[in-house]
N, C-alpha and C positions, 0 to 999 in steps of 0.2 A: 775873586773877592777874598777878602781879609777871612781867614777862620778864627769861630768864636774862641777856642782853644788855645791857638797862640797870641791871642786877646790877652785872655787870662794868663797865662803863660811870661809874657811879657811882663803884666803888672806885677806879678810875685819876682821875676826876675829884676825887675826895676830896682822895687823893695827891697831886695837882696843885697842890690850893689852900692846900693845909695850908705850903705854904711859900710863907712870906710875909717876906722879905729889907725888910731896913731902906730899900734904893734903889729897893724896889717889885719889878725884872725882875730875872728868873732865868734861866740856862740849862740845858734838859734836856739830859741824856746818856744813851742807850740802845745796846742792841747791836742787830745786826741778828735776833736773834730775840725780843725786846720789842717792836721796831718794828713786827713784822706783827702783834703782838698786840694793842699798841697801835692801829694800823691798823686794826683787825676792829668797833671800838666807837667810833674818834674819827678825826674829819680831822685832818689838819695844822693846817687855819684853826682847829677847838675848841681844839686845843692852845696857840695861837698868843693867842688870845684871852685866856687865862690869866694873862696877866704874864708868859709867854714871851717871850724875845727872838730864842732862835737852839736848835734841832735839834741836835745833834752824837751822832756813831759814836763810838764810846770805841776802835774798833777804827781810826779815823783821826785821822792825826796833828792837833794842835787846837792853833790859838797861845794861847798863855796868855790867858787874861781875868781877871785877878787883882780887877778892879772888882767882879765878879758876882759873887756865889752862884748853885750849880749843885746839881740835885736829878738822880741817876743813878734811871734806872728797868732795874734789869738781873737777869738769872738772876746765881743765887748759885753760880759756879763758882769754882774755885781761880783760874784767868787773869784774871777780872772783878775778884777782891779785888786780884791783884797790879798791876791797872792802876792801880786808885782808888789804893793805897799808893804806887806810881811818879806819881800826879799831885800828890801832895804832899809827894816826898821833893827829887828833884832839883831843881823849881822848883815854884813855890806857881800851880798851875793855877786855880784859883779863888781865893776869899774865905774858900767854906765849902763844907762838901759835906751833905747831906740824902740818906740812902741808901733806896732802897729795890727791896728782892727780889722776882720774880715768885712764888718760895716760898718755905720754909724755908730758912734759913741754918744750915750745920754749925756744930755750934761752934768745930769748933778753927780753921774761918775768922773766925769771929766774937774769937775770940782773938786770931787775928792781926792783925786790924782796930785791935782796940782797943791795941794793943801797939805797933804800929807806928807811924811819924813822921807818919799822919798823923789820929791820933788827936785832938790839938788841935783841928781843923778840922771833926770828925764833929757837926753839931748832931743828925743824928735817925737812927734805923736804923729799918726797918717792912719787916715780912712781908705780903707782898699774899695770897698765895693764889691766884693766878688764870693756874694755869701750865693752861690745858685753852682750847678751842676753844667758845667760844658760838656756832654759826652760826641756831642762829633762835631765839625766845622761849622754846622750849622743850625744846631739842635743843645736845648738845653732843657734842663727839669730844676726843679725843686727837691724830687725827691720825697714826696710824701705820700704815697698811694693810699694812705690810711684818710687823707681830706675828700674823697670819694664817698664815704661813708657821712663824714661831718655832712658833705654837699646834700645827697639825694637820699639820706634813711630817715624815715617818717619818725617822729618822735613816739615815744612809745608810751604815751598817756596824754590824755587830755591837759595837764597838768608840767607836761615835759617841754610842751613850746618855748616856752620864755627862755629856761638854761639852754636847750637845742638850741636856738639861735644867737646866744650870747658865746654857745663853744662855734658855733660856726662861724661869727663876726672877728673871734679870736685870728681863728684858723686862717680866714680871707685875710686880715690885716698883716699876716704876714707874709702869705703869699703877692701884698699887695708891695711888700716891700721885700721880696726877691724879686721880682717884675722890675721895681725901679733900679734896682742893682746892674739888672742885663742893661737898660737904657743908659745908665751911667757910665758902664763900662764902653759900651758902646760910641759914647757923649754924644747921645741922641735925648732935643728932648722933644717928642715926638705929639701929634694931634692922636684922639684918644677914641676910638670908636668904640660901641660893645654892642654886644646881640640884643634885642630886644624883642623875643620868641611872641609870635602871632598868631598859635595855634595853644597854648598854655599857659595856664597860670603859674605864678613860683611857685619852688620846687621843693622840699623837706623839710628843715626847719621854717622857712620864709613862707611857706605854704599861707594863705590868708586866712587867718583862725580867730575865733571870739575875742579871745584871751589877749591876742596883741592889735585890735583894732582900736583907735582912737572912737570913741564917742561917735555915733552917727551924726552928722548935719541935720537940723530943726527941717519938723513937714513944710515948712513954708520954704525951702529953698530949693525952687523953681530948677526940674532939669535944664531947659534949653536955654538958660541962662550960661553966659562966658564964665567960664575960668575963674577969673579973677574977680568976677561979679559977686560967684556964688559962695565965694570968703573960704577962708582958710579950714572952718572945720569939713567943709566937704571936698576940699582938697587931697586935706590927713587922712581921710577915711577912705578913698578912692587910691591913695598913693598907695595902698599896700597890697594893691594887684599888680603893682608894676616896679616891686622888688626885690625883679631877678637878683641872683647871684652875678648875673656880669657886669651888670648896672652898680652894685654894690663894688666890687671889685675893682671896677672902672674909674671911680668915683673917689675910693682911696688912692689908687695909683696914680692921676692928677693930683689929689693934694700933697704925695708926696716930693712927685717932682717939681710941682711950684715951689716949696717948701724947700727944696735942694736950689733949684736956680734961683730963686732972692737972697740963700747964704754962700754961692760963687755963679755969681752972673754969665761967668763966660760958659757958663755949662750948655752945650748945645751947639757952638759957637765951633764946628770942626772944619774938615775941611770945603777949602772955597771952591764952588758951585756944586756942591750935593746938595738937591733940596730936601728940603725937611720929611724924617721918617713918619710914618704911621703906624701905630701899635693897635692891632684889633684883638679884643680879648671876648672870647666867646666859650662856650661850655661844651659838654660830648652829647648835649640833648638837641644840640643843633644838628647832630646827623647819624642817628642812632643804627644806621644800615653799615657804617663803613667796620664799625668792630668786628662783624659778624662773617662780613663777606670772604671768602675763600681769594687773598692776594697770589699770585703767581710771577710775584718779581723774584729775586734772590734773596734779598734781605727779609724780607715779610714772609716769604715761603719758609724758609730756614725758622726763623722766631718763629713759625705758627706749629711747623710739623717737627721740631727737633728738638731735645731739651739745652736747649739755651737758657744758661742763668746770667738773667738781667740783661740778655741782648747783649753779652758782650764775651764769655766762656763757657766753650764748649769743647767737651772732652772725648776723645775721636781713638780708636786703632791704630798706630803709627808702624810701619815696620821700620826696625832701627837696619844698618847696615848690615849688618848680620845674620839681617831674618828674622828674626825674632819680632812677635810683635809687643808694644805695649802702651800700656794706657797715657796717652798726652790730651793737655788742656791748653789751646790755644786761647789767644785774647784775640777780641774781635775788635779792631780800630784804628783810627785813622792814620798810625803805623804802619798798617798793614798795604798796600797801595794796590794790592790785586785786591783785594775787598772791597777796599773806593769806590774801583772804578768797575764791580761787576753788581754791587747791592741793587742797584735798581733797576738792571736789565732784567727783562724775559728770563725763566731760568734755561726756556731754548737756547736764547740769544747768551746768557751765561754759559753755558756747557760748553756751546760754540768757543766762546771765545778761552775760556781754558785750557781747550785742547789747541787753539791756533796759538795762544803764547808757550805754550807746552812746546809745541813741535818746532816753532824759533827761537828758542830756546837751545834745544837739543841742534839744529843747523847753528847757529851764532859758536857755542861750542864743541860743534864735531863728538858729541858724545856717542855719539850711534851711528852707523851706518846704514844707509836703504832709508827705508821709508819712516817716519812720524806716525804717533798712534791716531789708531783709526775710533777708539773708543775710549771711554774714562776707564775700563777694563785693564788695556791696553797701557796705557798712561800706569795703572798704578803698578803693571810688572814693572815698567820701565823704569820707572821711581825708585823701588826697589835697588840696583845696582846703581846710583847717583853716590855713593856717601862724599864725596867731596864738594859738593856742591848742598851743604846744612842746610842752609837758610831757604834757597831756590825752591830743595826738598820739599820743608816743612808746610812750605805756602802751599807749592801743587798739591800734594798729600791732603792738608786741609780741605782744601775746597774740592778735591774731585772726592771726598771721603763725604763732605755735603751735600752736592748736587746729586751724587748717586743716592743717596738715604732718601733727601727728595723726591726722587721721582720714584723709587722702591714702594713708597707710602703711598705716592700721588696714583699709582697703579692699584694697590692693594688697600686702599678707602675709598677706592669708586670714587674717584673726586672729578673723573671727566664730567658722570651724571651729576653726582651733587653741585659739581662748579655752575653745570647750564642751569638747571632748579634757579640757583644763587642769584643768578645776571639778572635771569628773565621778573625774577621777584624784586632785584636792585633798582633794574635799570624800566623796569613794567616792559621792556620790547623784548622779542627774539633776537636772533642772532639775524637774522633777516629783517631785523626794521617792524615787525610786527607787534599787535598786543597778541599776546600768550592763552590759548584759549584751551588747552588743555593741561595747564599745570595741576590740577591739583589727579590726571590721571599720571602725570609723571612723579610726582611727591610722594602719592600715596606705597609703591613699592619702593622707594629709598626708604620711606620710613616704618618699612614690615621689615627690613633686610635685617638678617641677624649680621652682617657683613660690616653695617655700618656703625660706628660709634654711637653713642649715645650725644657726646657735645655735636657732633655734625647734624644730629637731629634737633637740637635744640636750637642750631644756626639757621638752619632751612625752615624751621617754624618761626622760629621767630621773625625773617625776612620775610616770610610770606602772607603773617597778622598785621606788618607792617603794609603790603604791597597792597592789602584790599584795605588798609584805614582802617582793621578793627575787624573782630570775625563774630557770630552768635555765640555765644558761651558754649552752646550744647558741640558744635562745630570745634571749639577748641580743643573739648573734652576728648572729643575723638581723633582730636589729629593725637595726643597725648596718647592715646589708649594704642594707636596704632604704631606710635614710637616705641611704647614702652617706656616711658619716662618714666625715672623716680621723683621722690615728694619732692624732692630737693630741685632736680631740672624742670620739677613744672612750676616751682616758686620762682626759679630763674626768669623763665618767662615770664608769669606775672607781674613780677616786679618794674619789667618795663614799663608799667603804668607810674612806678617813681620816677621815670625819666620826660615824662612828656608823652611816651608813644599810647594811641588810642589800640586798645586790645581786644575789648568788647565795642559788637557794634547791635543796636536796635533795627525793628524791622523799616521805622521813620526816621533811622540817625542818614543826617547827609554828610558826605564824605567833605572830611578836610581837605584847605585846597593848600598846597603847596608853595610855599614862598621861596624856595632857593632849587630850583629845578637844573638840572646837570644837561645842558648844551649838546644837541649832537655834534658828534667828530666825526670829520671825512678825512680824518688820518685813517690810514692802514694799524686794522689795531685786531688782536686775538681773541676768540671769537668768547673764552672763559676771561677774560680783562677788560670787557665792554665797560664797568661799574668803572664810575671817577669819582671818588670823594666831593662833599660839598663845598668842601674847604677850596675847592680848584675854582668853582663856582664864583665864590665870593671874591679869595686872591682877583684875578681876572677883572671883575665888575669893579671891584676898590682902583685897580691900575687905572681902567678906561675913565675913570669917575662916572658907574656907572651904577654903585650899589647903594641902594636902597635907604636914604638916609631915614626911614622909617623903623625901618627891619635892622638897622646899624647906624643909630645916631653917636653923634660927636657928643664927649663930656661937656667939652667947652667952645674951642674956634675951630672950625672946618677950614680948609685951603680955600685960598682964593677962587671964583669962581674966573678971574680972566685969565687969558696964558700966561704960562712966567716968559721974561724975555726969553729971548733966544742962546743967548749964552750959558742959560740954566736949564734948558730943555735936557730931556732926555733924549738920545738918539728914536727915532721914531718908531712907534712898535710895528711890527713883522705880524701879519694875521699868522693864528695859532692854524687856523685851517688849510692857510698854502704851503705855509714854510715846512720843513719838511724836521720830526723830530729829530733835535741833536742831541738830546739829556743824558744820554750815555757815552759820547766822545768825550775823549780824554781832551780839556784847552790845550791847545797848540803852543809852546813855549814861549814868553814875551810877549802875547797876546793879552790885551787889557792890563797894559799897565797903570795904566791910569784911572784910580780910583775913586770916582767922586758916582757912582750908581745912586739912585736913591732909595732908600730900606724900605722893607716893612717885617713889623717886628708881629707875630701871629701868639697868641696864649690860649690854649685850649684847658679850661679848666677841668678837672674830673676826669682828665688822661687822655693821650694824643695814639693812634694809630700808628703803624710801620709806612703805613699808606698815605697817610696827612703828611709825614717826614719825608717820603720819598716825591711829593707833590711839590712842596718847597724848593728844594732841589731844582728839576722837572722846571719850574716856572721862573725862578731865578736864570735859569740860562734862554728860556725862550721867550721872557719878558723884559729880560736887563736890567733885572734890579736883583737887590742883595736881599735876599727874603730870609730871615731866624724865625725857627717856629720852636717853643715851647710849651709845655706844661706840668701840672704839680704831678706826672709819671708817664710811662711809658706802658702799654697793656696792647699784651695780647688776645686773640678772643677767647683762647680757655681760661685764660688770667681774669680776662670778664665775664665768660658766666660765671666761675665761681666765685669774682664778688657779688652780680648778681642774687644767688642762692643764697648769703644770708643778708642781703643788702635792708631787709625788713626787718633783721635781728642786729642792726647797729653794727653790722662786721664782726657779729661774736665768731669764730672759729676761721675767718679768712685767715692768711697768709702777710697781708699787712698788720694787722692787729688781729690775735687770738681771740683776747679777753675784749676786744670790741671799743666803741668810744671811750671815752675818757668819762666819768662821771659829771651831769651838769650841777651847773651850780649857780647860785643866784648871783646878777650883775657880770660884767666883762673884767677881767683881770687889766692893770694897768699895759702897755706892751712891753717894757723893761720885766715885769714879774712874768708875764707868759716867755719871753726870750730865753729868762734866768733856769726856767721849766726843762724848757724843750735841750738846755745847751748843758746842764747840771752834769758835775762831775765828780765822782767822790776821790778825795786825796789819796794816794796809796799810802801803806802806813811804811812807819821809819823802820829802816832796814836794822835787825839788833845786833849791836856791837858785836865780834867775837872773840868766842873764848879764848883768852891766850894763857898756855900751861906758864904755873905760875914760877916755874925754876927759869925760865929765857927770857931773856930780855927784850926788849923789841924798841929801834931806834925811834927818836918821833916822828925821823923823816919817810919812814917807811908806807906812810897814806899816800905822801908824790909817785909814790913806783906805778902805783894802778890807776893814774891819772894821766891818761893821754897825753901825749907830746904834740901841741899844735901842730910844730910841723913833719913831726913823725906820721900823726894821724894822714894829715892834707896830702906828702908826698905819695906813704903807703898807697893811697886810697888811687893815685891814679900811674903809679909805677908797679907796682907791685902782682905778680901773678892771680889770674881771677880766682885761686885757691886760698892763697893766703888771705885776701878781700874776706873771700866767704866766712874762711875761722874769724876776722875780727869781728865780723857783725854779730857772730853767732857769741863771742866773748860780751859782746854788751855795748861795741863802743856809739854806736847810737841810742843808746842808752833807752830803746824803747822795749 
């Protein structure tokens, strides 16, 4: 399948090429948040390679190059129009300008574009679409961990409702329009499912409160009267128990893509016989056990026991050639192709397999004599004496330097015990098919252990208030007392009650009945990995046409109910039960060429799992379809109890936002003035002239000297030793 990565990849390269200046070279202009976007899918040197000559900040002052035409790759904020009009009003900063937007452009800027002095100069305007985050083939975010807080923190006064939900309608609208960005890019325009939770009411700000109900319905208007019968005020007044966050969310994300496919019809219109995607967007209160649970693939292990920043750098031991060790920070991505293809194995089945490419490796080039290492031990003396072999190095190195930390941890946190605790509370069975009738005599000494962490006590309790539906208060109190929890980890827990989960239970409460139950598997599976996200649940059910249009109804048209012909079918699906897992073979070269699969596009709001991303993956190959799972971040489970713990204080001291939400305030901002907000850049100030001693003279031509030579820069850049590369960067000539 197409990765989402060279998706975007492409578009910016498109964009790149598409301007082609009569002198040959061009100068890009970007702001500093295109740049990283830029950044995510192309080096410098791709870009450079282009018929690029020179980088520039739009947000830095730039001496005129009136020789060039210059192509701006920028967000479409009201500051970014009035730069580009200021580069063509006072002096003629370019030749030409070639515009183009990471999204949609308003129109009344698009007005003012064209109205303004520097209208003459505009050869092209283009909307990119590609304001969202591709971090690997098939995964993508937003970016915004801080909308967790907007999502699920209780307003903090009776009086706070109205702004609380006016910053969280904000915040959804434009998540609602990074959602249609990935479908556009995609040129999918897809059928619109959302969650629609049957054990909870809405959730934080949407919560149903005095203050934002309409008027109740007059006593005369009779319950068992219809719908429609019983008139519109008792409709309004009933509707605001059933507005979820994903229904909201949902709801915007159809009217944006209608709104896109009536101003270019052929949107959607891709290739012939892929039938129509499905976008399901649903929230992390749909499955509030998968954060917690103890994953033992590679990837999820690794993010959960290692310090991984952002999933993707991680700084490790290296021994250089010499012996010597020293500190290196690798990038974790889909660069990396032994990473690929070990993230979602076992990390047994991972070890394994690093030490079998290790050892053919070392046969393919004769490095060694006798026998391949028998151990990851083993492997890193051997490593040690490679130096000519850099790159092969640094990979093995990497990853046998993770997999041993892993399992060093996985030994010395008791995570055999705490993993079986985990299942038996995930999955309610043993390891043997049974209910679990002495967990709480197995919990109780994990959580006396001075051995064990304190967040693996918080995960184990917290899976367990979960498992029984809610525990007596007093019973809480003492699983708390017998961890040793501080204020803070026992707020963490509490707070579950923000997300939907039932925490307290009466001696008359009847237990909640479960709507999305996890299927037994008669796959050969590990006895600590029993637990399968809900997310697999549902995938599956959506494929079969088999999920609950109750529990996941459609915004607008659902798929037809009869077959499509035959020439639009899918290849017929394979039971998940016989077939036998292939999720971790590498595709066989020239296999599936032909790409017409049909998608489905997954949005998990309020942060997705290592484990919902590795699921994706996993069913995409075992169901034959192209399955993209996003959301507005990616979270670990210590990353989530600690939102948790101040999720009650608006995220005052988390790690997404210190200082916590944003102050509310009366009414929604327009989205051009929230966009202008969030993209705000302040000018760098003008560089000041220098002093020149007043006895020498100084030619006037002498400003050209430090002004790049188009084609000096372009050849240097990919002739020239990677030494002298590095001094020009470091000189300035990308001018950032």
């Amino acid at each position: 399948m197409p990765s989402l990565l060279d998706t975007v990849k492409a578009k910016f390269l498109e964009a790149i090429r598409s301007v082609n200046p009569p002198g040959r070279w061009k100068i890009l202009v970007v702001d500093e948040f295109t740049q990283k976007l830029l950044s995510t899918v192309l080096k410098q040197f791709d870009i450079l390679e282009e018929n690029v000559t020179l980088i520039e900040s739009i947000t830095n002052y730039r001496e005129p190059q009136p020789e060039f035409e210059a192509m701006y790759i920028l967000m479409p904020t009201n500051q970014n129009v009035d730069r580009i009009i200021r580069d063509f009003t006072e002096k003629k900063q370019y030749a030409a300008a070639h515009l183009f937007f990471i999204e949609a452009l308003a129109e009344p800027l698009f007005q003012r574009l064209t109205s303004s002095p520097a209208e003459p100069h505009l050869q092209a305007l283009k909307e990119l679409f590609v304001n969202f985050w591709a971090i690997e083939a098939q995964v993508f975010t937003i970016n915004e961990p801080s909308f967790f807080f907007s999502m699920y923190s209780p307003p903090r006064s009776e009086g706070a409702f109205r702004g609380a939900k006016d910053r969280l309608l904000e915040d959804m609208r434009f998540t609602s329009k990074m959602i249609t960005n990935v479908c556009i890019t995609l040129n999918e325009f897809p059928y619109v499912r959302y969650y629609m939770p049957a054990n909870h009411l809405p959730l934080g700000p949407l919560k149903p409160h005095t203050s934002m109900r309409p008027p109740p319905p007059t006593e005369n208007s009779a319950r068992w009267r219809t719908n429609l019968a019983r008139g519109a005020d008792a409709r309004a007044f009933e509707a605001v128990e059933t507005e979820f966050v994903t229904k909201v969310l949902a709801f915007m994300v159809q009217s944006n893509l209608d709104e896109h496919k009536r101003a270019n019809p052929d949107f959607g219109k891709g290739d012939v016989g892929r039938p129509r995607a499905t976008l399901i967007i649903t929230d992390r209160s749909m499955d509030m056990i998968a954060p917690f649970v103890h994953e033992f693939t590679y990837q999820a292990m690794a993010n959960d026991l290692l310090p991984i920043d952002n999933g993707t750098k991680f700084t490790y031991k290296f021994q250089s050639s010499v012996g010597t060790y020293e500190d290196k920070t690798a990038t974790l991505s889909d660069q990396d192709k032994l990473w690929t293809e070990l993230r979602h194995m076992h990390m047994r089945e991972a070890i394994d397999k690093i030490m079998s490419d290790f050892n053919k490796f070392t046969e393919e080039h004769a490095v060694f004599k006798g026998e391949g290492a028998a151990s990851l031990n083993d492997m890193k003396d051997m490593l040690a004496s490679l130096p000519q072999y850099q790159e092969q190095r640094e990979a093995f190195s990497l990853h046998t330097t993770m997999a041993q930390e892993c399992m060093a941890l996985f030994e010395q946190a008791k995570l055999p015990q705490v993993g079986n605790v985990e299942q038996c509370c995930a999955t309610g069975l043993t390891a043997e098919g049974k209910t679990p009738k002495n967990l709480v005599e197995e919990m109780v000494p994990l959580l006396d252990s001075r051995d064990i962490i304190n967040t693996n006590k918080v995960r184990v309790i917290a899976l367990y208030i979960q498992h029984r539906d809610g525990v007596p208060d007093e019973d809480r109190r003492r699983l708390y007392q017998h961890a040793r929890l501080t204020m803070a980890e026992q707020d963490a827990v509490n707070a579950l009650v923000q997300l939907g989960v039932k925490i307290s239970k009466g001696p008359n409460d009847k237990d909640t009945k479960k709507k999305i139950k996890q299927k037994p598997s008669t796959e050969e599976e590990y006895e600590l990995s029993r637990f399968k996200p809900a997310l697999r649940t549902i995938i599956e059910d959506n494929v079969a046409n088999k999920l609950d249009e109750l529990l996941f109804p459609y915004v607008k048209e659902s798929p037809l109910k009869t077959a499509a012909p035959q020439a639009l079918r899918s290849p017929p699906p394979t039971s998940l039960r016989s077939s036998k897992p292939s999720w971790h073979k590498a595709p066989k070269p020239g296999a599936g060429v032909k790409d017409d699969k049909q998608r489905l596009i997954v949005f998990i709001a309020g942060g997705m799992s290592y484990s919902e991303i590795r699921e994706a993956y996993q069913l995409s190959a075992s169901l034959n379809k192209d399955i993209f799972i996003g959301s507005t971040h990616t979270i670990t489970p210590k990353q989530f109890i600690d939102d948790l713990k101040v999720l009650d204080l608006a995220g005052v001291g988390s790690k997404a936002m210190p200082n916590g939400l944003r102050d509310v305030r009366e009414g929604q901002r327009s989205y051009q003035e929230y966009f202008d907000d969030k993209y705000y850049l302040q000018d760098a100030p003008r560089p000041q002239p220098r002093q020149q001693p007043s006895n020498l003279s100084v030619p006037k031509q002498s400003h050209k000297i430090i002004q790049p030579s188009p084609t000096h820069s372009f050849s240097s850049s990919i002739s020239e030793p990677p030494q002298e590369k590095e001094k020009k960067k470091k000189r300035g000539l990308f001018r950032f």
